[in-house]
N, C-alpha and C positions, 0 to 999 in steps of 0.2 A: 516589022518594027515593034507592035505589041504586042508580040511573042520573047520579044527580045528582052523589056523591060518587065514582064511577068518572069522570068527566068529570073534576072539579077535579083529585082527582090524577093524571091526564093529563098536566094544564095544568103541575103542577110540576114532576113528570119532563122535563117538554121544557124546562123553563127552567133546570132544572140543568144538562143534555145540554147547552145549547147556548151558557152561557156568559154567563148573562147578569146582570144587577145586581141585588145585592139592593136592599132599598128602604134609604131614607136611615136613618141613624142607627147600623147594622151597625159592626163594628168590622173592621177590616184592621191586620193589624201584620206586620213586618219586622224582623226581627233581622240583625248582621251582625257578626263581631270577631274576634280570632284569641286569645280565653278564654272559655269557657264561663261564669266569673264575672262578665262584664259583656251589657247588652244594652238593645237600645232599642227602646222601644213607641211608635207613632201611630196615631192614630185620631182618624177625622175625622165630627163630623157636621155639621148645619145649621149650628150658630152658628161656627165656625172647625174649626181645627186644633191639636191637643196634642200635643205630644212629652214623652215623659218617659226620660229616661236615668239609668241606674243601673250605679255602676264600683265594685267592689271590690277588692282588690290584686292581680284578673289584669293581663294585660301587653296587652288587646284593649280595644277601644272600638268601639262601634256607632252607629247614626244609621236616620233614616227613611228615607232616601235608599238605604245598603247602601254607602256610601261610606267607607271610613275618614279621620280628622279626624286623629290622633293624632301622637307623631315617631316614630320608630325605636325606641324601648324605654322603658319606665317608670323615671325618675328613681328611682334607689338599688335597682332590681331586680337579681340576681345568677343567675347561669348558668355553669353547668361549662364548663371550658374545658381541652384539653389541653394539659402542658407539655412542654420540650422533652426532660426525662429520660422523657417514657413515662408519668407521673403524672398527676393530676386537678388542676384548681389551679380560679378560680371568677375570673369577672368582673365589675364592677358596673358598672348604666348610669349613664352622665351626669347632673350635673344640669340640664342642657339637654333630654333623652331623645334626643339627635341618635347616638349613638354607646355604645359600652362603652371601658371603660379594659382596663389591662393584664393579660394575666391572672398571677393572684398566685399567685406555686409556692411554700407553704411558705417563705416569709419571702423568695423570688428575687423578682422582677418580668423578666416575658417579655411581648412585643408578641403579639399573636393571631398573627401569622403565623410564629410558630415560629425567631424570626432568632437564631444563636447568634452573638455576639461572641467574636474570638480576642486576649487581650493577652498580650503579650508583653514582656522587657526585652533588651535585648542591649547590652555595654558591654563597652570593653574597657580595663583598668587596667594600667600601665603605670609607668617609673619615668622620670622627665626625665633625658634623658640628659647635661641641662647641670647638673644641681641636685649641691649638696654635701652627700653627707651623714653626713660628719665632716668635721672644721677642718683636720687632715692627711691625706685621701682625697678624690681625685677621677675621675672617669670621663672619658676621652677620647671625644666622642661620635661620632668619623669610625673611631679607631679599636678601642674597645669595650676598650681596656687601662686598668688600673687604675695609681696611682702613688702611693705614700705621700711627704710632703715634712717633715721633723722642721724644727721651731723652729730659725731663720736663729740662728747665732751670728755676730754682728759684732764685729771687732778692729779700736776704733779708731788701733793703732798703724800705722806702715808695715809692709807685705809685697809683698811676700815676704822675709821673715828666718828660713827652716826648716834652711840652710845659713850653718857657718864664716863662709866667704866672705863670704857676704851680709849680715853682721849690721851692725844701726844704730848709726852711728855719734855718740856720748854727748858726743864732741867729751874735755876733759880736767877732770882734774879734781889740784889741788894741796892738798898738808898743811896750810896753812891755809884752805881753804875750808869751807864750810858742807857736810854731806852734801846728794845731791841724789834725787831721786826720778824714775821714769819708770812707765809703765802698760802693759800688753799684756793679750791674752786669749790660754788654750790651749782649740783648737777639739777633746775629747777624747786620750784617749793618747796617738795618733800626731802630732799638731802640737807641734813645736818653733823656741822663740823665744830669736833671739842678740842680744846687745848688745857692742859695747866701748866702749872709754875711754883715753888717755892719763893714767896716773900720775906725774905732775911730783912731781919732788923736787930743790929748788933750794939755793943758799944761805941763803935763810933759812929754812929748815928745820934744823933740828938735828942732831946726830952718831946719833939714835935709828934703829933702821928703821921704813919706815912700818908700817901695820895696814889692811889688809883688809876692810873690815866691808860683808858684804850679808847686807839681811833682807827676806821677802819677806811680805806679807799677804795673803791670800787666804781665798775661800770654804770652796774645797776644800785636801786637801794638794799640791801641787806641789814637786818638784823643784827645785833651783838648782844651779847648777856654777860654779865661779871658775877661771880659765886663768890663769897669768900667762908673761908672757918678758921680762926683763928689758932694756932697751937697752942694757948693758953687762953682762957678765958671767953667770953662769951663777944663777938663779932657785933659792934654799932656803929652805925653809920646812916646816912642820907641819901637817898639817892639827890643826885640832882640833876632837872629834867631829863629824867630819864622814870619809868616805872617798874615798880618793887616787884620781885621775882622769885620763884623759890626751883629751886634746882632739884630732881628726880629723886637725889638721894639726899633731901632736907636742907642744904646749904639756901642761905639769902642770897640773893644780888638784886641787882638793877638791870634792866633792858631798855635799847634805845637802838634807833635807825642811825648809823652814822658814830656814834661813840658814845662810851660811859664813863663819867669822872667822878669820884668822891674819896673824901677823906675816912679814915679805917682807925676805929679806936678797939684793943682789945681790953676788956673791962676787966681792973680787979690787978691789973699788969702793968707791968711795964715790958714785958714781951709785943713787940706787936709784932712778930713774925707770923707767917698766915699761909694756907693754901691757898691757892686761886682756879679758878675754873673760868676759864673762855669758850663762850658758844657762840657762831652763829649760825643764821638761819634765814628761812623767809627770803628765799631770793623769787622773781618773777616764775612763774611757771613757764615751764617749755624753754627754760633762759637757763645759758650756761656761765656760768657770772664767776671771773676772778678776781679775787681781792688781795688785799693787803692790810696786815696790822702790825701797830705799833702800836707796843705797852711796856707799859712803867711802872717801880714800886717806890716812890723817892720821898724827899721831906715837902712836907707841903710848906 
C-alpha cells in the first residue's frame, strides 16, 4: 500500500515539473491594465468561454487576451499638470478619451507644452500737420511755423485814401441841394480816410454865408476833420466845439468825435464857393469800425 501512494505521487511531481495540463474544467485567468481598480477574468471549460470584466473609476482596462481595448485617458479624469509660472495647475480628459485639454493655472489656461504668448501694443500719436486747430491758428506743415490771421476787415469804399492827396473825390455839392451821404471803414487806429467836395455857392444863393454840417455814425467813436480853402479869398470861421486843425497841405479846419459844424465866410468876396476836405480817423485799435457821413454845404 506504501509503495502504491509513493508511486502516485511520483506521477504528480513529474507532471507539475514538466508542464503539463491540468484536466478540463481548471480555471486560467489573465489580468492586464494600467489601474489596479480594473481587471478581467476568463475561464474556460467544456461548454465555452466566459469573460467577465470589471472597471471602476481607474484610468486601465483589461481583457483576456492582455491587450488593451481602451483610448488614451478616461473621459472627465484629471491629472496634475505643470504651469508656466512654476505652479500646479490640473488637466481633464476628453470626452472622446483621445486626449487631455488644457492645463488650467488658477483661473490662466496654458497648452501642456508650456507655450508663453507675448502681446504687445506699439502706436504712435501724432498731431496732423495739416489740421486746424483754432479758426485764427495754423501750422505750416513744410515749414513747422506757426501763424496767427485776425478777422479780415473789409472797406467797401475806394483805397487807397490814407493820404491828402489821394482822397475821394465827392464830386460837388450846392446851397440848395439835399445833404448827401458816403460810407467807409477804419481798419484800427492807424487807418485814415480822406474825402472832398466842391462847395458851390452861386447866384441863387443868398447874401448868407454858407454852413458846414458833417456828422458821422458809427459803431465805435471815430474822429472827423473838416479842411476848407476858399476859391477866393482867405477862409474864416469858428470852429464850434470842436478843435482848430490844420491839414498836411496848410488848409484849416476843425476836429471833433462825432461831428463838425461852422459857418464859412470867404473874406474880401462874395464868392463863398470853397474846397472841402473830410478826414477821419482815430478809430479803437485792433477795431474794425464802419461808419457813415453825412454833409452839407447850405445857407445857414
Amino acid at each position: 500500500m506504501r509503495s502504491v501512494l509513493v508511486v502516485f505521487s511520483a506521477m504528480l511531481l513529474t507532471v507539475a515539473c514538466s508542464g503539463g495540463s491540468l484536466p478540463e474544467g481548471s480555471a486560467t485567468g489573465t489580468s492586464t491594465g494600467t489601474d489596479t481598480a480594473s481587471s478581467t477574468e476568463t475561464s474556460s471549460d467544456s461548454a465555452g468561454t466566459t469573460t467577465t470584466t470589471t472597471t471602476d473609476g481607474g484610468s486601465g482596462s483589461a481583457s483576456a487576451t492582455g491587450t488593451g481595448t481602451g483610448g488614451t485617458c478616461v473621459p472627465g479624469m484629471s491629472v496634475a499638470c505643470a504651469c508656466p509660472d512654476g505652479g500646479t495647475g490640473a488637466q481633464v480628459c476628453n470626452a472622446e478619451g483621445t486626449g487631455y485639454g488644457p492645463c488650467e493655472c488658477g483661473g490662466s489656461s496654458a497648452t501642456a507644452t508650456g507655450t508663453t504668448g507675448t502681446t504687445g501694443t506699439t502706436g504712435t500719436t501724432g498731431v496732423d500737420p495739416t489740421t486746424t486747430t483754432d479758426p485764427t491758428t495754423t501750422t505750416d506743415p513744410t515749414t513747422g511755423t506757426t501763424g496767427t490771421t485776425g478777422a479780415v476787415c473789409e472797406d467797401p469804399g475806394p483805397e487807397p485814401n490814407d493820404e491828402q492827396q489821394d482822397a475821394v473825390d465827392l464830386g460837388s455839392q450846392g446851397c440848395n441841394a439835399q445833404a448827401e451821404t458816403f460810407m467807409g471803414v477804419l481798419d484800427g487806429d492807424a487807418d485814415v480816410d480822406w474825402f472832398t467836395y466842391q462847395g458851390q455857392w452861386g447866384q441863387n444863393c443868398q447874401n448868407n454865408q454858407p454852413q458846414l454840417e458833417t456828422t458821422v455814425t458809427a459803431d465805435e467813436d471815430v474822429r472827423v476833420c473838416v479842411f476848407v480853402e476858399c476859391n477866393q479869398g482867405d477862409a474864416d470861421f469858428q470852429c464850434q466845439n470842436a478843435q482848430d486843425a490844420e491839414a498836411p497841405d496848410g488848409q484849416l479846419g476843425c476836429c471833433s468825435t462825432g461831428g463838425v459844424t461852422f459857418n464859412l465866410n470867404c473874406a474880401g468876396t462874395q464868392n463863398e464857393s470853397a474846397q472841402v476836405w473830410i478826414r477821419l480817423d482815430q478809430a479803437p485799435a485792433d477795431a474794425c469800425v464802419a461808419y457813415d457821413v453825412d454833409y452839407d454845404y447850405n445857407q445857414s
